[in-house]
C-alpha positions as CSV (number, residue, x, y, z in Angstrom):
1,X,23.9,59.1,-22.6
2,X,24.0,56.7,-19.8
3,X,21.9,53.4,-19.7
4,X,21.4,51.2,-16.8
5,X,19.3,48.0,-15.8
6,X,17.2,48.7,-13.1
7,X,19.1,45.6,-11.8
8,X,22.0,47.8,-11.5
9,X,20.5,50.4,-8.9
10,X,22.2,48.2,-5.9
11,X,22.5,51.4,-4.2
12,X,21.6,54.9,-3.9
13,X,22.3,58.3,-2.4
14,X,20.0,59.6,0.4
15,X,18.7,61.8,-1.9
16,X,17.0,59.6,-4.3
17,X,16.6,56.5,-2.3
18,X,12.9,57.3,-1.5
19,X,12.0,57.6,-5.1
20,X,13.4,54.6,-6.2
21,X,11.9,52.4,-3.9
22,X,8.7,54.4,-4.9
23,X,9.9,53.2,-8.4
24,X,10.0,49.7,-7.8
25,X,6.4,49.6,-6.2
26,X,5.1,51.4,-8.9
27,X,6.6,49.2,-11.8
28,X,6.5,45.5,-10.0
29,X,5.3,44.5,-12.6
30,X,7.7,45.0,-15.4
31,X,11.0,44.8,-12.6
32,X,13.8,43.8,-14.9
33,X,12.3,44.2,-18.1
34,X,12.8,47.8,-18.1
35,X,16.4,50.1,-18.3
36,X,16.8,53.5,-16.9
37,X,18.3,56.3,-19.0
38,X,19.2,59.5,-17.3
39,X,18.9,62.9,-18.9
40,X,21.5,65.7,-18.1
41,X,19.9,67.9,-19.6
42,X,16.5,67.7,-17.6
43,X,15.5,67.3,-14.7
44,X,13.9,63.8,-15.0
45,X,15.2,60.1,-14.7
46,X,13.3,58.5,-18.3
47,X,12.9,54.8,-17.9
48,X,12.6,52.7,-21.1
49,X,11.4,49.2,-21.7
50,X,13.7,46.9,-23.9
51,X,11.9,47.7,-26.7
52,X,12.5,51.2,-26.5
53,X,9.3,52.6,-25.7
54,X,9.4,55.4,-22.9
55,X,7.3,54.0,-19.6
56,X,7.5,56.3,-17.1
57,X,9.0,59.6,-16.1
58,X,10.6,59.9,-12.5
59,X,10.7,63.7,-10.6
60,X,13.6,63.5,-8.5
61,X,11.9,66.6,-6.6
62,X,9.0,64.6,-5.8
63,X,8.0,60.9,-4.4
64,X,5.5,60.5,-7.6
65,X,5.4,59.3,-10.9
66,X,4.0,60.9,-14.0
67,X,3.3,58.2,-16.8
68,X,4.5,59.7,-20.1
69,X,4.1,59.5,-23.9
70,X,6.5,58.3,-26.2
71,X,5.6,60.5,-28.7
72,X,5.6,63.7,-26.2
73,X,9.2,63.6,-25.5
74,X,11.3,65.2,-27.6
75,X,15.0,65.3,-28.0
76,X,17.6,62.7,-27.1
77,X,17.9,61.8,-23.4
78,X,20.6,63.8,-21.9
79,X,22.3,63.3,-18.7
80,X,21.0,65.0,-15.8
81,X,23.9,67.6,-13.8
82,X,23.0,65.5,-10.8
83,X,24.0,62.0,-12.1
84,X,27.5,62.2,-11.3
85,X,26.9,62.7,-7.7
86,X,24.1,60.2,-8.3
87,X,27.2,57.9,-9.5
88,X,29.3,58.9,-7.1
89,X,27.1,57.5,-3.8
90,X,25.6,54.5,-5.8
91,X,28.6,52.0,-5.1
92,X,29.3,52.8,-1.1
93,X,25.4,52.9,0.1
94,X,23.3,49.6,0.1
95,X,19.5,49.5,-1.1
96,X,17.1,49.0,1.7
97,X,15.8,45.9,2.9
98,X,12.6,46.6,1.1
99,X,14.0,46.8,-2.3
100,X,15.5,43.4,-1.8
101,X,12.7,41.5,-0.7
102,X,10.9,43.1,-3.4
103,X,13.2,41.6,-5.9
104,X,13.5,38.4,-4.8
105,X,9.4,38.7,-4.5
106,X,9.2,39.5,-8.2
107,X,12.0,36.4,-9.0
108,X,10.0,33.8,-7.7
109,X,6.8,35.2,-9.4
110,X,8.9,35.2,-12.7
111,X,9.9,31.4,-12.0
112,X,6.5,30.6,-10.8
113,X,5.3,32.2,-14.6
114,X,7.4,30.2,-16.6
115,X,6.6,26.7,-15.1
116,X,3.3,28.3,-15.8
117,X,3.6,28.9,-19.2
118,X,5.8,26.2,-20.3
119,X,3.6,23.1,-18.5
120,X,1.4,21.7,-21.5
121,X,-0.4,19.7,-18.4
122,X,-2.3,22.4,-17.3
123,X,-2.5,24.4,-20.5
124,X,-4.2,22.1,-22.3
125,X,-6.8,20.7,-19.2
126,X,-9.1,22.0,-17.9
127,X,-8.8,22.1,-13.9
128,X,-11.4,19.1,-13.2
129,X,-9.4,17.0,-15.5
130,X,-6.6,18.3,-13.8
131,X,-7.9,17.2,-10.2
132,X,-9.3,13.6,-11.6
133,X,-5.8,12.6,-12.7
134,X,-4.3,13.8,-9.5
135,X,-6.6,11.7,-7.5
136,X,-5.4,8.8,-9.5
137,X,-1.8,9.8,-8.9
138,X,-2.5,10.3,-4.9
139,X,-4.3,6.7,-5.0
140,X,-0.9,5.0,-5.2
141,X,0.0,6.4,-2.4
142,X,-3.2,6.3,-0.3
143,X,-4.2,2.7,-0.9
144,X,-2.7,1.6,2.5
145,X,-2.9,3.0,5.2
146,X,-0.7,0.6,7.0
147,X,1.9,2.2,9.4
148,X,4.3,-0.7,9.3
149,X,4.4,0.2,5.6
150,X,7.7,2.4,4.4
151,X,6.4,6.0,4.2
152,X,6.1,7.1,0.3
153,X,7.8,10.6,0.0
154,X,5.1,11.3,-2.8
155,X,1.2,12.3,-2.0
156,X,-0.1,15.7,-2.6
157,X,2.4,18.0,-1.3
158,X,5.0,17.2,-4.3
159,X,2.0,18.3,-6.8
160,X,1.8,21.5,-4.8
161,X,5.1,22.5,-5.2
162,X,5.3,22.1,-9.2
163,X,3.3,25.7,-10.0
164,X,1.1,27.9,-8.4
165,X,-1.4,26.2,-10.7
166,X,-1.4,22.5,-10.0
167,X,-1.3,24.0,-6.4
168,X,-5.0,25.5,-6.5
169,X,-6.0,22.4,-8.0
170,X,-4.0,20.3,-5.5
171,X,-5.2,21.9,-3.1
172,X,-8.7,22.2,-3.8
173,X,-9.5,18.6,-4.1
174,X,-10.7,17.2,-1.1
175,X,-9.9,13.5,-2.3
176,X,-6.5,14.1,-2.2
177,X,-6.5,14.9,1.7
178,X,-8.6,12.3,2.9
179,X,-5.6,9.6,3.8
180,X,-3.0,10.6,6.4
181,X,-0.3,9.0,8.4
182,X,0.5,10.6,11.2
183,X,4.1,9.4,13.2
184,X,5.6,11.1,15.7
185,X,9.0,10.1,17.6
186,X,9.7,11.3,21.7
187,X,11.5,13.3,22.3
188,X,9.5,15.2,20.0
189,X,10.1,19.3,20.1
190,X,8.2,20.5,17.6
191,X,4.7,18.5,17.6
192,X,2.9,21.5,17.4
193,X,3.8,22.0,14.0
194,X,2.8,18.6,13.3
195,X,-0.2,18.8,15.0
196,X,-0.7,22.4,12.4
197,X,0.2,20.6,9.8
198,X,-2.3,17.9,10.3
199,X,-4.9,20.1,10.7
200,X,-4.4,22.0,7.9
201,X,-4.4,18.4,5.5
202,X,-7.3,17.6,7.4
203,X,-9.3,20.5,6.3
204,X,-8.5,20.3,2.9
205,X,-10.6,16.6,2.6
206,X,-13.8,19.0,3.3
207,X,-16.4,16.5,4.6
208,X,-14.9,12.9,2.5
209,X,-14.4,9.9,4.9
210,X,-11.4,9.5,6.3
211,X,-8.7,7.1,6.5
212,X,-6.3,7.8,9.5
213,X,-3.0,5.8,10.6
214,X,-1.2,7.1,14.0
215,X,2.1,6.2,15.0
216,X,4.1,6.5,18.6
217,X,7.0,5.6,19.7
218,X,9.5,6.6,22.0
219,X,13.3,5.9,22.8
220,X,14.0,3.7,25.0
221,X,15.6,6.0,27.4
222,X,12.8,8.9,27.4
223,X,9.6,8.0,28.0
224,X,6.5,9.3,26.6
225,X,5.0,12.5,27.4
226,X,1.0,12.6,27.1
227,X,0.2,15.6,28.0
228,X,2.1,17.0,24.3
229,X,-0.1,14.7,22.3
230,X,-3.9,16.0,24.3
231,X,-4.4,18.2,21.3
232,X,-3.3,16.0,18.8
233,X,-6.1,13.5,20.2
234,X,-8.4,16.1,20.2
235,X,-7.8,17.2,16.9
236,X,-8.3,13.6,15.4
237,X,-11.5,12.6,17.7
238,X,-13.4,16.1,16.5
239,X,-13.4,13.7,13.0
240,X,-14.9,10.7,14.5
241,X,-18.1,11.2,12.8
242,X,-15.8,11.0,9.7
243,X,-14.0,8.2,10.2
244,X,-13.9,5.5,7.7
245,X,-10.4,3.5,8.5
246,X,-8.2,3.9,11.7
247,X,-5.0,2.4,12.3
248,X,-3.6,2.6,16.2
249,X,0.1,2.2,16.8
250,X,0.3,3.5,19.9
251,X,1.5,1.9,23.5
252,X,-1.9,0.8,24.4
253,X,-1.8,2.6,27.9
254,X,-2.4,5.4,25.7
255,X,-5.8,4.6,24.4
256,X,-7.6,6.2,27.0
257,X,-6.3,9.4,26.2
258,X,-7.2,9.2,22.8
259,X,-10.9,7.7,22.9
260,X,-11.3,10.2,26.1
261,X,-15.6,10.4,26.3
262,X,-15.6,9.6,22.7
263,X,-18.4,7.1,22.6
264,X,-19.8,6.7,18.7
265,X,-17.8,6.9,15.4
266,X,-20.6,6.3,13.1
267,X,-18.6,5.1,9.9
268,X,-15.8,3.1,10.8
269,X,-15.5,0.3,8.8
270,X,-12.1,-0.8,9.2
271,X,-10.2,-0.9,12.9
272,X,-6.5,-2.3,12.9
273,X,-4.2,-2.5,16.6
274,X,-0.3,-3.0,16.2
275,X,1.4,-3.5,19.0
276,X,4.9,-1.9,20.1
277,X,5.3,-4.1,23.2
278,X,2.9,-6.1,25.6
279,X,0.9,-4.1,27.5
280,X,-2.7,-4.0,28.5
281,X,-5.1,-0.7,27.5
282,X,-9.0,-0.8,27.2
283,X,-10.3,0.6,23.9
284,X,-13.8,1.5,24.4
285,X,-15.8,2.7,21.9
286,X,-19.2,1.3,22.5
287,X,-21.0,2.7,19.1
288,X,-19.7,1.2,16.3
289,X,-22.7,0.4,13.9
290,X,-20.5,0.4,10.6
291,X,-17.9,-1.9,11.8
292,X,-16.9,-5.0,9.5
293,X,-13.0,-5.8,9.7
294,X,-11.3,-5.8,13.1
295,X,-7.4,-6.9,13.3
296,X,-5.7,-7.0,16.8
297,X,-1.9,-7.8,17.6
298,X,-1.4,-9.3,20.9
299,X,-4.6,-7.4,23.0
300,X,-6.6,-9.7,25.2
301,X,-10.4,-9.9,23.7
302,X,-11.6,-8.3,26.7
303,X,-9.9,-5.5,26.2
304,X,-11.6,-4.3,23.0
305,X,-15.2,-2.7,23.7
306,X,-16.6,-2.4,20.1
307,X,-20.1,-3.2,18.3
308,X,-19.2,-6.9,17.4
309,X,-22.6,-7.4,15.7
310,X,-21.6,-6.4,11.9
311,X,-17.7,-7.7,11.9
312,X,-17.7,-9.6,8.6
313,X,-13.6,-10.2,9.3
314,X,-11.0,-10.4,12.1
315,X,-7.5,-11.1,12.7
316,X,-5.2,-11.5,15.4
317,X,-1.3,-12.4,15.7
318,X,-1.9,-14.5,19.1
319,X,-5.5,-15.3,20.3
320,X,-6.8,-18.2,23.0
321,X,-8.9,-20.8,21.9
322,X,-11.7,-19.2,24.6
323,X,-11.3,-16.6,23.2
324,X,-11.8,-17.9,19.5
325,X,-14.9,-19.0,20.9
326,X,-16.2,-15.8,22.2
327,X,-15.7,-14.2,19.0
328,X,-18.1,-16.7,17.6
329,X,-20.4,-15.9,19.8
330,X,-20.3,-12.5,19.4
331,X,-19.9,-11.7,15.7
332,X,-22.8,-13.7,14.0
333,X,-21.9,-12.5,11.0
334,X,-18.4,-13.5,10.9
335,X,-17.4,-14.5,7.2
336,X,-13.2,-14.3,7.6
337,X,-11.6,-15.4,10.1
338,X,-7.3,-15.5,10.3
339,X,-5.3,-16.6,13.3
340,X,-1.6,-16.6,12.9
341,X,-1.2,-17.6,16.3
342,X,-3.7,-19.8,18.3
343,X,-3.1,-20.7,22.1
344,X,-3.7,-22.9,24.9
345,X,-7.3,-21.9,27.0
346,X,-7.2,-18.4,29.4
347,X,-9.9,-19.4,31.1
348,X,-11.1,-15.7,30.2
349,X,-14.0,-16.9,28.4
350,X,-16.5,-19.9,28.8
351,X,-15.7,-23.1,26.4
352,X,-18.7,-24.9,25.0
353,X,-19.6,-28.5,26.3
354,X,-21.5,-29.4,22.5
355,X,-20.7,-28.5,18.7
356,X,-20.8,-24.7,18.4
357,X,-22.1,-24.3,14.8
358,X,-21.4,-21.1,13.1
359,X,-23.7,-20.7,9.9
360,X,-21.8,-17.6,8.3
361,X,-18.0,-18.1,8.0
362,X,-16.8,-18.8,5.2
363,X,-12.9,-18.7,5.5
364,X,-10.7,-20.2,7.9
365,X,-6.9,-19.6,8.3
366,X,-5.4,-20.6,12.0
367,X,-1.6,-21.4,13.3
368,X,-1.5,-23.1,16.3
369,X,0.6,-21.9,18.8
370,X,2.2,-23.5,22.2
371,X,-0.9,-26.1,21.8
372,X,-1.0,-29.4,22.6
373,X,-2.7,-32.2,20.0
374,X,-5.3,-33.1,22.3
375,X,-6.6,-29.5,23.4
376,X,-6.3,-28.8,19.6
377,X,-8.2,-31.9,18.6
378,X,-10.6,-31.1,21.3
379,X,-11.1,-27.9,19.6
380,X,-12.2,-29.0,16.2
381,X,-14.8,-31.3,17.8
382,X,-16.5,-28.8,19.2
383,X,-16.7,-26.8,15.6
384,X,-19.3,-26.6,13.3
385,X,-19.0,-24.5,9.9
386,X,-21.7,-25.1,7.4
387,X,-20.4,-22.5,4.7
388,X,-17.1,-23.5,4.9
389,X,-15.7,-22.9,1.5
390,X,-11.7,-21.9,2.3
391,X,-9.5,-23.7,5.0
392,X,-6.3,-23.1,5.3
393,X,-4.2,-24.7,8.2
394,X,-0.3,-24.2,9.1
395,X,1.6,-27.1,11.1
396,X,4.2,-26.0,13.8
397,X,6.6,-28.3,16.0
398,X,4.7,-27.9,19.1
399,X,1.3,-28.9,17.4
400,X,1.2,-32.2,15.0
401,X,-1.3,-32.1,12.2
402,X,-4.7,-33.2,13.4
403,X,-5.3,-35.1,10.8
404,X,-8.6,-37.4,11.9
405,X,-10.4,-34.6,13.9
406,X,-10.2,-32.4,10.6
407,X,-11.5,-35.2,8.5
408,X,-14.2,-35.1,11.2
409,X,-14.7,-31.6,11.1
410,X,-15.5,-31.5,7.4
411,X,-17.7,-34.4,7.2
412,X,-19.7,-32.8,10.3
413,X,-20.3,-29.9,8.8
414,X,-21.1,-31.1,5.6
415,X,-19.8,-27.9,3.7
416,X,-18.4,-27.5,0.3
417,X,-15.0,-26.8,0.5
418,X,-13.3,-25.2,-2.9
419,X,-9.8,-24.0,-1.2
420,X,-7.5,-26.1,0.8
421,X,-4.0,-24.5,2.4
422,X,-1.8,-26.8,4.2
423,X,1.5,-25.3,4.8
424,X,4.0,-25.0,7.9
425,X,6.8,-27.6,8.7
426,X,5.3,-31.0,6.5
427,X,8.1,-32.9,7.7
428,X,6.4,-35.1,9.9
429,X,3.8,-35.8,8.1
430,X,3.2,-39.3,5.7
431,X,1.6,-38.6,2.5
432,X,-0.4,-41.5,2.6
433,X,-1.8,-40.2,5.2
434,X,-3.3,-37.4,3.8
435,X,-5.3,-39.7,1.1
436,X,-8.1,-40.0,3.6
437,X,-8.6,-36.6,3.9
438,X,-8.3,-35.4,0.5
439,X,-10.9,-38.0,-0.1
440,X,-13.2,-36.5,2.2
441,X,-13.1,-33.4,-0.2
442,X,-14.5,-34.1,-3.3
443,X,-15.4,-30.1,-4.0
444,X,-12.0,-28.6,-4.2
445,X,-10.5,-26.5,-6.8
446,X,-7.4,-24.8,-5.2
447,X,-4.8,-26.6,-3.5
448,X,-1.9,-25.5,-1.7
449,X,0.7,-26.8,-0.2
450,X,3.7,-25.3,1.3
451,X,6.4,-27.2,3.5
452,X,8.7,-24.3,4.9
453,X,11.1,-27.4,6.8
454,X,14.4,-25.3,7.6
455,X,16.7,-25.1,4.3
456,X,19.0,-28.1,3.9
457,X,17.7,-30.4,7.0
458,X,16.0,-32.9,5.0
459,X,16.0,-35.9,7.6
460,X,13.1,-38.0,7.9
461,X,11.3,-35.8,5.1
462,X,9.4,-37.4,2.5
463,X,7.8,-34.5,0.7
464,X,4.4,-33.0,0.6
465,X,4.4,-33.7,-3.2
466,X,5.0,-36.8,-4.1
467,X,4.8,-39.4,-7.6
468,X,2.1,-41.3,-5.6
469,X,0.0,-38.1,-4.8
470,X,0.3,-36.7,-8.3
471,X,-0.7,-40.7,-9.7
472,X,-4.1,-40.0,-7.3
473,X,-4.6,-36.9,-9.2
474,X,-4.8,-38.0,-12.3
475,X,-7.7,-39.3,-14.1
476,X,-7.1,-42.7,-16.1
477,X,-8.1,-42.6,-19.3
478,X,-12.0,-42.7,-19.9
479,X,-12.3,-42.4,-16.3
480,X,-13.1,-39.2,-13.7
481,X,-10.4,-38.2,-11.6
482,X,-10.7,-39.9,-7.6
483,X,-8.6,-37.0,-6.2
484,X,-10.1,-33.9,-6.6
485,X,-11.8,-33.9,-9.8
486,X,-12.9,-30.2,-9.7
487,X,-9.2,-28.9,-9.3
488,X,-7.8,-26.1,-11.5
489,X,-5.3,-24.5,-9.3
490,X,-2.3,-26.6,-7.7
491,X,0.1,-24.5,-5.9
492,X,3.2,-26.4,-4.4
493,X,6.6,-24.5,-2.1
494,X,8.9,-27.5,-0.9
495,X,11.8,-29.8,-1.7
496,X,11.5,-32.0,-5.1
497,X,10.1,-35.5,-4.1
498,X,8.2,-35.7,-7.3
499,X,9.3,-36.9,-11.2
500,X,8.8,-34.1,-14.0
501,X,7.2,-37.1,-15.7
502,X,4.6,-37.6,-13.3
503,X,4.0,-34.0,-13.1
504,X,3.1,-33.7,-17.8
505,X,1.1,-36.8,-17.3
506,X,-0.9,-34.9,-14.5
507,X,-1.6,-32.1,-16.6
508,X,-2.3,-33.2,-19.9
509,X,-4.7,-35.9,-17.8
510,X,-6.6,-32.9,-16.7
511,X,-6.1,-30.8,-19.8
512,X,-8.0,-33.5,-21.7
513,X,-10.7,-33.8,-19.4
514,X,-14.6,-33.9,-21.2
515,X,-17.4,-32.0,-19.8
516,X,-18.3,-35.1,-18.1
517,X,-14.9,-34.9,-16.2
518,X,-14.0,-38.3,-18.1
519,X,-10.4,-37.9,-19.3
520,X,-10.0,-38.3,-23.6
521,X,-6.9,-40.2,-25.2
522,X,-4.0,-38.1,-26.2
523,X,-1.6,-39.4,-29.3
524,X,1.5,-40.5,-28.3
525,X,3.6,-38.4,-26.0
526,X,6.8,-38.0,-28.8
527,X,3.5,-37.1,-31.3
528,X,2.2,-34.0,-28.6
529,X,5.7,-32.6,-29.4
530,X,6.0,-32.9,-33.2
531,X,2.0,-31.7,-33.8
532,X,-0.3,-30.2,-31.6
533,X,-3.8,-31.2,-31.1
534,X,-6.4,-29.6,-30.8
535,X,-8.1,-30.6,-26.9
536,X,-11.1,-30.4,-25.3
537,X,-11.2,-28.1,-22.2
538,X,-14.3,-27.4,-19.6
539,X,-14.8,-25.5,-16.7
540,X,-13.2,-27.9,-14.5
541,X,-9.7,-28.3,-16.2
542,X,-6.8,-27.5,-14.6
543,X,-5.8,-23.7,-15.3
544,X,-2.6,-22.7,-12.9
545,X,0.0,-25.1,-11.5
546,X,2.6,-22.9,-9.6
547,X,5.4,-25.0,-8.2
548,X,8.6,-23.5,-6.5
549,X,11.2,-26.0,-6.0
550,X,13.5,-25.3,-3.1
551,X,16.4,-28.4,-4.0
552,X,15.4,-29.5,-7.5
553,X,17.0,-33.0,-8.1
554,X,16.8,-33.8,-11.8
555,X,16.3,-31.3,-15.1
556,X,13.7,-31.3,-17.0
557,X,14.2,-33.6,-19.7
558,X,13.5,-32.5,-23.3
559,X,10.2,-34.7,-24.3
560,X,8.7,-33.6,-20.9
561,X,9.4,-30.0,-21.3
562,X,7.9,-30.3,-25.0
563,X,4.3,-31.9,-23.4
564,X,4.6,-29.3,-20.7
565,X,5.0,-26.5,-23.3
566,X,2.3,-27.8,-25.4
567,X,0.0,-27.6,-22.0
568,X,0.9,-24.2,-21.9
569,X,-0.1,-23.3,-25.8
570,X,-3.8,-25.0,-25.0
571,X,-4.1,-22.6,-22.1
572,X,-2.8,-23.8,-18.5
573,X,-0.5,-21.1,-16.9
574,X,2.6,-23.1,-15.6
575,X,5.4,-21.8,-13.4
576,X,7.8,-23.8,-11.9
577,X,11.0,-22.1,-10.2
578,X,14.1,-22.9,-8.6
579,X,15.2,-20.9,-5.5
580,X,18.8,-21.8,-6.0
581,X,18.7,-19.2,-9.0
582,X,18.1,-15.7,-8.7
583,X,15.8,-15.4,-5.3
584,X,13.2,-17.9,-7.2
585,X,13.1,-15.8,-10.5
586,X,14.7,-18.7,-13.0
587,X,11.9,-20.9,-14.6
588,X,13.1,-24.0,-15.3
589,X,10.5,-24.5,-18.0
590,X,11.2,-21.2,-20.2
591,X,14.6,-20.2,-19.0
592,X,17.6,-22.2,-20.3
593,X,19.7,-23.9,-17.7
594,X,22.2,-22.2,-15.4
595,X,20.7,-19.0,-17.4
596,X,23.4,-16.1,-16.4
597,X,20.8,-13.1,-16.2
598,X,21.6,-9.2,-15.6
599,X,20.6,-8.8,-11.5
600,X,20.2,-5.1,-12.2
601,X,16.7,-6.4,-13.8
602,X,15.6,-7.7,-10.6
């Protein structure tokens, strides 16, 4: 008797080759589960499971099968008188293509099954379940849709490939599908792919909004070929209805082509332009009713045609001051407004000849750019923000701080600022000087200040933070604060100009303000270290200081670390860090000195 995997039948004789392809269609199933035992006594090929149990019988005088018994036959198999010739042909003639792809067919099915059966995941959950946790999964993927972000090689497609399973599910949750980033490089030879692709992950989102980033760029050698990317346009403008967020990183002489007679996109909410190089395009899109945040690189104003009635926020990397102004005009509702880069006038746009009061905007962030101090002076006198509540201004070489025409500013629009940013190169500017102004701001709670003077030129600079400033900031004893006395958050980036001394007395001033904002007595500042009391706090006492030294001069002596640390027990988050250790990561308060730490942690 002669037993054989069905593995084993590599090859056959031209004789029986029909049938045992017939074979393998008939038992796909069960393909290499079962062995083959050939009777010579008969005239039949038996075919046994591993258990032993007969399956099938298989005529080698006809292209069928006849599903036997068990029980019915009778005898021992015996090997048929053909086998040998059978034998003979099955190592010199290959199987047929058929068989093969069958065979790996039934392979991937069998590998497919046991990540099926082995996955307690989907076992155990139920397929919503399933799709909820793989919506929060996708979500760290799909929370930006910024293209100058580094791609994430995660997102959906990875959960499709794990089982046939999570694949359904993947695939059948539309939430999942709804963010895409779509890059494509010239010379580009196989965009039509791309552009299936993208359909195909487009369909899947069903009818969800849709959050869309679109990068092109070329080499510098081949330039771009628009007529590739009509249907790739065409495919993405179809789903301007669905629009929700759209991201355009694409030579602007290309925005034509891709608004083409589009003329509405009724849910945008979020519109972003990064430039590649300067060039001028016209993006018009004249229906834009949903629109609130708008963020332009380099464009010219005039060159973006949206609804500018409902922007709540807008940025821009380089923007006139005539321009600034038209933007105030147009978006009455304006709440945010960031400049990292403010110019000289264009001419582009009328400038007003009296105060131009805006009554909605509420933040204010602007870097002033190739300006002089008189055009920028000139400028804040012809502001007026009533809801003011964050301002946050960043000094350059070309532009000194306007010091008086802000004070001015303030007072004129008699708002209450809570959040106060100055940061930029500080060099130039006196301390003292900034008295008045902090004066002029009785409401804040958050101060910043950041001095990013180039590393290790220190001439001429006295420090943004200094003894005398922290001395102004805190409260004598029975007394309110003159300084600020509503602060809770001090944030400082620059050189050490201050004493850690002055810095404790600061905090525990404000740590043991009353409700009244009149500062308590403390014990003695050796008793703070040996037993803690117990201190009154309120809404206004100071919660965070942050400080991140760039040249610190002097440790942090023992009894000032002690009052510090008992600060920190009574609830005020302190951090102060040296960038000489670590990239800014060694604490000077918690970490010993010259702390030798692992840099695989960080």
């Amino acid at each position: 008797m002669g037993i054989k995997f069905c593995k084993r039948l590599k090859y056959v004789n031209s004789y029986s080759s029909n049938q045992i392809i017939l074979f393998l269609w008939k038992c796909r199933e069960g393909l290499g589960n079962e062995v083959v035992a050939e009777n010579a006594g008969s005239s039949a090929t038996t075919v046994f499971s591993r258990n032993s149990e007969v399956v099938s019988n298989l005529s080698p005088l006809t292209d069928s099968f006849t599903f036997g018994n068990p029980k019915s036959q009778m005898g021992e198999p015996r090997l048929d008188f053909r086998t040998e010739a059978v034998n003979a042909d099955i190592e010199q003639h290959p199987v047929d293509e058929v068989t093969e792809s069958l065979q790996m067919q039934k392979e991937l099915e069998m590998k497919g099954n046991t990540n099926q059966n082995h996955d307690p995941f989907s076992r155990h959950l139920p397929p919503e379940l399933m799709s909820h946790i793989f919506a929060i999964y996708t979500d760290n993927f799909n929370s930006s849709v910024d293209i100058r972000a580094p791609c994430n090689r995660g997102g959906p497609l990875r959960l499709g490939a794990v089982s046939k399973l999570w694949r359904e599910v993947a695939f059948s949750t539309p939430r999942l599908w709804n963010t895409i980033n779509i890059q494509i490089y010239f010379p580009c030879n196989n965009i039509i792919p791309k552009i299936e692709i993208t359909k195909q992950w487009l369909d899947r989102s069903r009818h969800l909004p849709l959050y869309l980033s679109l990068r092109i760029t070329a080499a510098a050698e081949r330039p771009l070929e628009p007529r590739l990317l009509g249907p790739l346009f065409g495919l993405i403008r179809n789903l301007a209805p669905r629009w929700h967020t759209l991201v355009l990183n694409i030579p602007p002489e290309l925005y034509t082509l891709f608004i083409d007679d589009l003329t509405c996109a009724p849910l945008l909410h979020t519109l972003k332009f990064v430039d590649q190089i300067p060039q001028r395009g016209r993006f018009l899109l004249a229906q834009t009713p949903s629109l609130k945040y708008l963020e332009i690189s380099t464009h010219f104003l005039s060159d973006i045609a949206i609804e500018w009635g409902n922007i709540t926020h807008f940025q821009s990397d380089c923007l006139s001051i005539d321009e600034f102004f038209e933007i105030l005009r147009l978006a009455g509702r304006l709440t945010s407004c960031r400049l990292r880069g403010i110019s000289d006038h264009l001419d582009l746009h009328p400038i007003p000849t009296t105060p131009l009061t805006h009554l909605t905007l509420e933040r204010l962030y602007l870097i002033p750019n190739d300006v002089y101090e008189d055009v920028m002076g000139d400028f804040f006198d012809l502001l007026v923000f009533p809801s003011l509540k964050r301002f946050g201004y960043g000094c350059t070489n070309t532009c000194p701080f306007p010091l008086n025409r802000l004070i001015s500013l303030f007072n004129r629009s008699q708002c209450q600022l809570t959040h106060f940013e100055l940061s930029g190169k500080l060099g130039e500017i006196n301390m003292d000087d900034l008295i008045p102004l902090f004066s002029a701001l009785p409401t804040i709670t958050h101060l910043k200040l950041g001095d990013i003077k180039d590393r290790g030129d220190d001439s001429g600079n006295q420090g943004t933070m200094t003894d005398k400033l922290l001395q102004e900031l805190t409260p004598a004893e029975g007394t309110r604060a003159v300084l600020f006395p509503y602060l809770q958050s001090l944030n400082f980036h620059g050189n050490q100009r201050f004493s850690w001394n002055c810095l404790a007395d600061f905090i525990i001033a404000r740590l043991t303000e009353d409700n009244n904002g009149s500062r308590n007595p403390i014990p003695d500042k050796m008793d703070v270290a040996r037993n803690l009391p117990v201190l009154p706090r309120n809404k206004h006492s100071i919660r965070l200081v942050c400080l991140a030294i760039r040249n610190c001069e002097q440790p942090i002596g023992l009894d000032t670390r002690a009052r510090l640390n008992f600060a920190r027990d009574a609830g005020v988050s302190i951090a102060i860090t040296d960038e000489k250790f670590f990239c800014g990561r060694h604490n000077l308060l918690t970490d010993p000195p010259f702390l030798t730490c692992d840099m695989n942690t960080y």
